[in-house]
C-alpha positions in Angstrom: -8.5 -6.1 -5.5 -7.2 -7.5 -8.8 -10.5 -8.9 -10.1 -11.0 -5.7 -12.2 -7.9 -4.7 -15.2 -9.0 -1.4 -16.2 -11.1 1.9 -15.0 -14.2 2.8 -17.5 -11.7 5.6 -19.3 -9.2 2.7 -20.2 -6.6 3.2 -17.3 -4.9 0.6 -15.9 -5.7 -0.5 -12.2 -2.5 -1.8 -11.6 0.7 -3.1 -13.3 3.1 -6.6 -12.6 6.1 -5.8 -13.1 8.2 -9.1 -12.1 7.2 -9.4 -8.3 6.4 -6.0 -8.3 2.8 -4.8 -8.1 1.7 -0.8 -8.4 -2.1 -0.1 -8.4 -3.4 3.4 -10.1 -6.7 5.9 -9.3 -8.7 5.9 -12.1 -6.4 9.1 -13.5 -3.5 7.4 -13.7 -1.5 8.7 -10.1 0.0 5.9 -8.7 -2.1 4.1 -5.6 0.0 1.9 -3.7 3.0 -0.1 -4.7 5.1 -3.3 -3.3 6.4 -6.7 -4.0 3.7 -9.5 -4.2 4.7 -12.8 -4.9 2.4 -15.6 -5.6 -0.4 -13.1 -5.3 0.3 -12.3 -1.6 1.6 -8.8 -0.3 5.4 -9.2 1.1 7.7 -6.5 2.3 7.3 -2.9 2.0 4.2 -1.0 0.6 3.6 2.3 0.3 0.5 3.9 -0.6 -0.9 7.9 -2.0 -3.0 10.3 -1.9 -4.8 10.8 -5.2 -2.8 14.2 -4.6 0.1 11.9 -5.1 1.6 12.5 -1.8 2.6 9.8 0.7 -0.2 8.5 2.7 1.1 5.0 4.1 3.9 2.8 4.7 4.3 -0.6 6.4 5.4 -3.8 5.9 3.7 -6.9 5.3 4.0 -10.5 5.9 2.4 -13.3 3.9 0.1 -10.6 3.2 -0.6 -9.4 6.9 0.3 -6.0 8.2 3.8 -6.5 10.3 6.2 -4.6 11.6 6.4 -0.7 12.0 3.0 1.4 9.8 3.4 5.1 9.5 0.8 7.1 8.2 1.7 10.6 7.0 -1.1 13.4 7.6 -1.9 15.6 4.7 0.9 18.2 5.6 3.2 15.5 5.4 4.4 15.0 9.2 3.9 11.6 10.9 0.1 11.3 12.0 1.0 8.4 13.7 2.7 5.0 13.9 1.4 1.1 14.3 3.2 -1.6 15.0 1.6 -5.2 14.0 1.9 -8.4 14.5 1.0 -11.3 12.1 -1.8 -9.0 11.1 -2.8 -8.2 14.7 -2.2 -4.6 16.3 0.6 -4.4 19.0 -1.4 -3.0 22.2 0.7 0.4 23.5 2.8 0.2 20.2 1.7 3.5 19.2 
């Protein structure tokens, strides 16, 4: 996801900040955002809409999804929540 720096119009795709990383759309609203150290995906992420509201949160571990996922529908309420495992989906976790 890195491999490209910048969008055709000059904005950013994403920023390093220390060990955290925030990714952009192309106009400039923030995409997702979270700690990655050594290039992998550690701890809590969220992720937006291009509307800039919340789409996503979860955790991750060693860059795998684990531990508790909510995703938000577009009103805003819970549309539903994951639990993972080592990058695996709990069964009846839902």
């Amino acid at each position: 996801m890195r491999q490209k720096t910048h969008y055709a119009n000059g904005q950013p795709v994403f920023h390093q900040d220390g060990d955290r990383l925030t990714y952009f759309f192309k106009t400039g609203v923030k995409k997702a955002e979270g700690l990655s150290v050594s290039d992998v995906m550690q701890g809590e992420w969220r992720f937006w809409r291009e509307t800039g509201a919340l789409w996503q949160v979860g955790q991750f571990r060693d860059g795998q999804k684990h531990g508790e996922w909510l995703r938000y529908a577009r009103d805003g309420t819970v549309e539903y929540r994951e639990m993972f495992e080592a990058g695996k989906l709990r069964k009846g976790a839902t």
